[in-house]
C-alpha positions as CSV (number, residue, x, y, z in Angstrom):
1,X,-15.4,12.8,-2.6
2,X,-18.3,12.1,-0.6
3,X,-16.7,8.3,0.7
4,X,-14.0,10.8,2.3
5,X,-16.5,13.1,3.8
6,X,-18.5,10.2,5.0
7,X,-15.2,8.2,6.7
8,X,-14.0,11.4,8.9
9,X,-17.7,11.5,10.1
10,X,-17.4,8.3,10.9
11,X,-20.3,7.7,9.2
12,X,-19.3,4.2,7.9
13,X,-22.5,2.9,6.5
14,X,-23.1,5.8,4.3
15,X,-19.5,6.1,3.0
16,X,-20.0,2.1,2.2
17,X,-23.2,3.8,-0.2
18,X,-21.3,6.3,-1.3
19,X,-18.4,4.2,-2.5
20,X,-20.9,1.8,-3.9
21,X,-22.2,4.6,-6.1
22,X,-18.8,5.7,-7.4
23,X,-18.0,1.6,-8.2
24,X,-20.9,1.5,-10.4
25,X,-19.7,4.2,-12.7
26,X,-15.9,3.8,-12.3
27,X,-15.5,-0.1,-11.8
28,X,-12.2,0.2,-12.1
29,X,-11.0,3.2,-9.9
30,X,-8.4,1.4,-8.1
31,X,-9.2,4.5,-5.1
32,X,-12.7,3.4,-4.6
33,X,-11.5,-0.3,-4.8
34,X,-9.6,0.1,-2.2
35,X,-11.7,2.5,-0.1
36,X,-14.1,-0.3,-0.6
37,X,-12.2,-2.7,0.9
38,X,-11.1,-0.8,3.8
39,X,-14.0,0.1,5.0
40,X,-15.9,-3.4,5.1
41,X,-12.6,-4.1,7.2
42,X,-13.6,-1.2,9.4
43,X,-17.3,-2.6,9.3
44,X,-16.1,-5.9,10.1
45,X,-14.0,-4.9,13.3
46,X,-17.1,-3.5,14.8
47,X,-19.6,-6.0,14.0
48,X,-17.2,-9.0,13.7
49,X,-19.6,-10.6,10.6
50,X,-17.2,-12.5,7.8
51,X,-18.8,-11.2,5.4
52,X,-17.2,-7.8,5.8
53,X,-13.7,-9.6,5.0
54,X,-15.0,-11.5,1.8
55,X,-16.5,-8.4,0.3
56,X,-13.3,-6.7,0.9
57,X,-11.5,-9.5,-0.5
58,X,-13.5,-9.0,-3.9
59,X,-12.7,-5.7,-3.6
60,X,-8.8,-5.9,-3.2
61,X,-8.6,-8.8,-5.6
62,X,-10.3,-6.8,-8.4
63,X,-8.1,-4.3,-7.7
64,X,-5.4,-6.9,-7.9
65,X,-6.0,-8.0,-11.1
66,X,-5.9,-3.8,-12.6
67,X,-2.7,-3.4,-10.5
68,X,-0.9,-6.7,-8.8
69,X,1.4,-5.1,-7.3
70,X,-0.8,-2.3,-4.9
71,X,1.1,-2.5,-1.8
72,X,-1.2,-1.9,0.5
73,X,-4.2,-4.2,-1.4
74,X,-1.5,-7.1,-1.2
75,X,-1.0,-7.0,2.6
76,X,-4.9,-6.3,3.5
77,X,-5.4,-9.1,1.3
78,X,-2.9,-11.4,3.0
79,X,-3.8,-10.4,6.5
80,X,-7.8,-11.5,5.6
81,X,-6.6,-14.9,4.0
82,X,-3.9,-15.8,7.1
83,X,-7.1,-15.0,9.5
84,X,-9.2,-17.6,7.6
85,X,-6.5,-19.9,7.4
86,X,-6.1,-20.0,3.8
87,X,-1.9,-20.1,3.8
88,X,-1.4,-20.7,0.4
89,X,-2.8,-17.5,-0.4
90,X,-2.4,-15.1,1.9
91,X,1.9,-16.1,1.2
92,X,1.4,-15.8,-2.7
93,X,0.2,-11.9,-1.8
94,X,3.3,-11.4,0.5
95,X,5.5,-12.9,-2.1
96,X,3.9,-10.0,-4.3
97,X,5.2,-7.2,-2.5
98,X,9.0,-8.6,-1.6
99,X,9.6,-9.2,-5.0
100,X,9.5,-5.8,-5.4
101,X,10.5,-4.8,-2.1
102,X,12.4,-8.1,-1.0
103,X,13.2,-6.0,2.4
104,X,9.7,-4.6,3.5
105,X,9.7,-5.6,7.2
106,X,5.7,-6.2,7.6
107,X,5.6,-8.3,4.8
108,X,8.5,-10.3,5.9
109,X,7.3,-10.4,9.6
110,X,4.2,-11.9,8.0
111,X,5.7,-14.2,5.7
112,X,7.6,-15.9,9.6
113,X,3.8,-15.4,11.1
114,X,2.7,-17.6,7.9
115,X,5.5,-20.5,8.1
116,X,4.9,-20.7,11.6
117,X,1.0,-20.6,11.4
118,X,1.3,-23.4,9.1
119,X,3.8,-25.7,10.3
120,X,1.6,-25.8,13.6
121,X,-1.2,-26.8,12.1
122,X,0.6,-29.3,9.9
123,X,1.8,-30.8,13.4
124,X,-1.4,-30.4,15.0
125,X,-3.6,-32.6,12.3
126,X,-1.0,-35.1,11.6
127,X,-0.9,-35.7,15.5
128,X,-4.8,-36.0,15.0
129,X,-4.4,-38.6,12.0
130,X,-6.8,-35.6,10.1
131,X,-3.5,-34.3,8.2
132,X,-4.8,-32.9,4.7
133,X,-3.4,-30.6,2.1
134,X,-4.6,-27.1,3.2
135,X,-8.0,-26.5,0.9
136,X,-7.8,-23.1,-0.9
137,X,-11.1,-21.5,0.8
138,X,-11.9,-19.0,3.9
139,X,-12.7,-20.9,6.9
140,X,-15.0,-18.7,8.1
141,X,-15.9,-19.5,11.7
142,X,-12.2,-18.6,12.1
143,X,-12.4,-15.0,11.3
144,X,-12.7,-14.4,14.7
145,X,-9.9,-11.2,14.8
146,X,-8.6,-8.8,12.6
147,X,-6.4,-7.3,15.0
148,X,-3.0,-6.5,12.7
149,X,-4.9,-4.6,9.9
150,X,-3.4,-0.9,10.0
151,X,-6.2,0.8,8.0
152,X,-5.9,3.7,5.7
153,X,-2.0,3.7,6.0
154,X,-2.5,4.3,2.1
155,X,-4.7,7.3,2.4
156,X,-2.4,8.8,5.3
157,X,0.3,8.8,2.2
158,X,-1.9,11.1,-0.1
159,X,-3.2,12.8,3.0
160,X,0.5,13.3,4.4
161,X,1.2,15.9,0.7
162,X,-0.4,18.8,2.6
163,X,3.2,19.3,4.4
164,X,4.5,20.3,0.6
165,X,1.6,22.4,0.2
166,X,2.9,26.0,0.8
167,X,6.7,25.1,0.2
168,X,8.3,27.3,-2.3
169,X,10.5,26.4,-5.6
170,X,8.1,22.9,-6.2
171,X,7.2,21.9,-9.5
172,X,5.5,18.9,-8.8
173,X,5.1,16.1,-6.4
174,X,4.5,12.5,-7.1
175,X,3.3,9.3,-5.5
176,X,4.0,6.0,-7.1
177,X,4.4,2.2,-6.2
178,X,6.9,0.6,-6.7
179,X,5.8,-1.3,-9.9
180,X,5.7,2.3,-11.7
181,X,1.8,3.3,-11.3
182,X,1.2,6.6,-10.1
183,X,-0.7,6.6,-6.7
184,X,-0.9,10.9,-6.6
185,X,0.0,13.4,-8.8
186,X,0.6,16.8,-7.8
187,X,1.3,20.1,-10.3
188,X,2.4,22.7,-9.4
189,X,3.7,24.2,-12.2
190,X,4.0,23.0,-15.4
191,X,2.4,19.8,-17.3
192,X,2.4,16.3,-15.8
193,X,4.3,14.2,-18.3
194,X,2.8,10.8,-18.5
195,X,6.0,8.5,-18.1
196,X,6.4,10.5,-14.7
197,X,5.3,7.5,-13.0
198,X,7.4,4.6,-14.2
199,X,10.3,7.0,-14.9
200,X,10.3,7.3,-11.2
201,X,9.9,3.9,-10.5
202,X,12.5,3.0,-12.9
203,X,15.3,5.4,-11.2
204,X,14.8,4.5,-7.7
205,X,14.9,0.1,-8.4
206,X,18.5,1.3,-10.3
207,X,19.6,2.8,-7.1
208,X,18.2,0.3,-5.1
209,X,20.3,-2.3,-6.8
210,X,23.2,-0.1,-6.8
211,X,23.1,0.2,-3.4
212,X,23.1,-3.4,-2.8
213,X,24.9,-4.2,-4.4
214,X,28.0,-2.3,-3.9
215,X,27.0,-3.2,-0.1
216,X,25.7,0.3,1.1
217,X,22.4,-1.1,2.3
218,X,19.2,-0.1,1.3
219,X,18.4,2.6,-0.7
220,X,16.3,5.6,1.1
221,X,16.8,8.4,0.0
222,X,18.4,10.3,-3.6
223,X,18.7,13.5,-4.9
224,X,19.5,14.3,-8.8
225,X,20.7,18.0,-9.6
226,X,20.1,19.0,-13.2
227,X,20.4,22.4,-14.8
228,X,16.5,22.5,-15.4
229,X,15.5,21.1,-12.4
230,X,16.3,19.1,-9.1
231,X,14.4,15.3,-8.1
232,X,14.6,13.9,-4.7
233,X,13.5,10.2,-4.3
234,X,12.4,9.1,-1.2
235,X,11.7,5.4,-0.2
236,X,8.2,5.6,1.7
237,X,8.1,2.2,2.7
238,X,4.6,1.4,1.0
239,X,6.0,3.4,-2.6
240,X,8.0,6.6,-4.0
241,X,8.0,9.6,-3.4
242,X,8.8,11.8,-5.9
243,X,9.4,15.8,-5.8
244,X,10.6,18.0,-9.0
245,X,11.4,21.1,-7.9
246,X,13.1,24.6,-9.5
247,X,17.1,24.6,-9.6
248,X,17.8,27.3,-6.9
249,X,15.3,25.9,-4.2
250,X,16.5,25.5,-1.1
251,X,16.8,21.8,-0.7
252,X,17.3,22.1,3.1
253,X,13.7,23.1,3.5
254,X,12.6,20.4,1.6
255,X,14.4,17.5,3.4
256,X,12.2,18.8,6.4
257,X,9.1,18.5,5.1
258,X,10.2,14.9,3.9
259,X,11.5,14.4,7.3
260,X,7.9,15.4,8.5
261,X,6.1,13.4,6.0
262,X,7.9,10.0,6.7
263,X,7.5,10.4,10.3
264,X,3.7,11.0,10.1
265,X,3.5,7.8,8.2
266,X,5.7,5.8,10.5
């Protein structure tokens, strides 16, 4: 994709018209969407003009509306509304992603940041007599900062499958949120079945709960052995990861590429 060529040039402005391009024959490509959005984010940290950020909202909430729960959509999202102020919102987007990882630790941390952000300026206005409930807009004169956006943490996922490339004994290897929509397929054999995706999702929140609630923690990792085949779930903090591969492999060179994988993306 040219946007991709574009971005690792650094070439911003012409990756912006390249995504542009792409938006007006796929609308609703929930890649470009968020490509989109990321890089008037990136555009907006150099030139500090607001209306970077309420482009890229547009972006992520049109994405939002295809896929509500898009991890990484949510908390860009939130981050933009907390910087302009707009509370309400930028918590109902944090609430998005904990109820379906109700232990994510940046969405919590920014759900305290919220509360705290709030009740300050709660105190601050009613100690001013100018106490009013918060309006639902983007103040924008307060965009002044955009300091705890990651940036293209979802692409470094996708990016992050060339460690599975030359492993032997893999039949396929899957991306997916946690909501059950596929992020990334990967064939390597075979055909991709098309309930892959919220199969996957399905297996890992049963575990998840199992875990819990038998008091083991949080699930992180699982591996099913079959006759046909072996699956290993992985918990990649933003989504699933998902590998199928042949019976016989040898599952101890796997775990190191997932070991190598989830410590790129930490």
């Amino acid at each position: 994709m040219q946007t991709r060529t574009f971005r690792a040039k650094k070439d911003i402005r012409s990756a912006l018209a390249a995504c542009r391009k792409g938006l007006e024959s796929h609308p609703k490509s929930m890649d470009l969407l968020f490509t989109y959005g990321e890089l008037r984010i990136i555009r907006y940290n150099s030139s500090k003009k607001p209306d970077h950020l309420k482009k890229a909202l547009v972006s992520f909430e049109k994405l939002l509306r295809i896929n509500p729960h898009h991890y990484m959509a949510n908390l860009l999202a939130a981050q933009i509304y907390f910087k302009g102020r707009a509370y309400d919102r930028a918590e109902a987007k944090v609430n998005a992603i904990l109820k379906n990882t109700p232990n994510d630790t940046k969405a919590t941390r920014i759900k305290h940041t919220i509360k705290k952000a709030r009740t300050k300026a709660v105190i601050k206005k009613e100690a001013e007599g100018e106490y009013k409930p918060e309006t639902e807009r983007i103040e924008t004169e307060k965009l002044d900062g955009l300091q705890q956006v990651e940036g293209a943490e979802y692409e470094t996922l996708v990016n992050g499958l060339n460690h599975f490339n030359k492993l032997s004994g893999v039949i396929s290897i899957h991306l997916v949120d946690h909501a059950g929509i596929a992020i990334k397929d990967v064939v390597k054999t075979g055909n991709l079945n098309d309930n892959t995706a919220s199969l996957t999702a399905d297996i890992f929140r049963s575990s998840g709960f199992f875990t819990r609630k038998i008091g083991l923690g949080n699930f992180q990792r699982g591996h099913i052995q079959t006759h046909g085949a072996n699956l290993l779930l992985v918990n990649i903090f933003y989504g699933i990861l998902a590998i199928v591969t042949e019976p016989d492999v040898d599952m101890g060179a796997v775990e190191e590429r997932v070991d190598l994988y989830v410590a790129d993306i930490v």
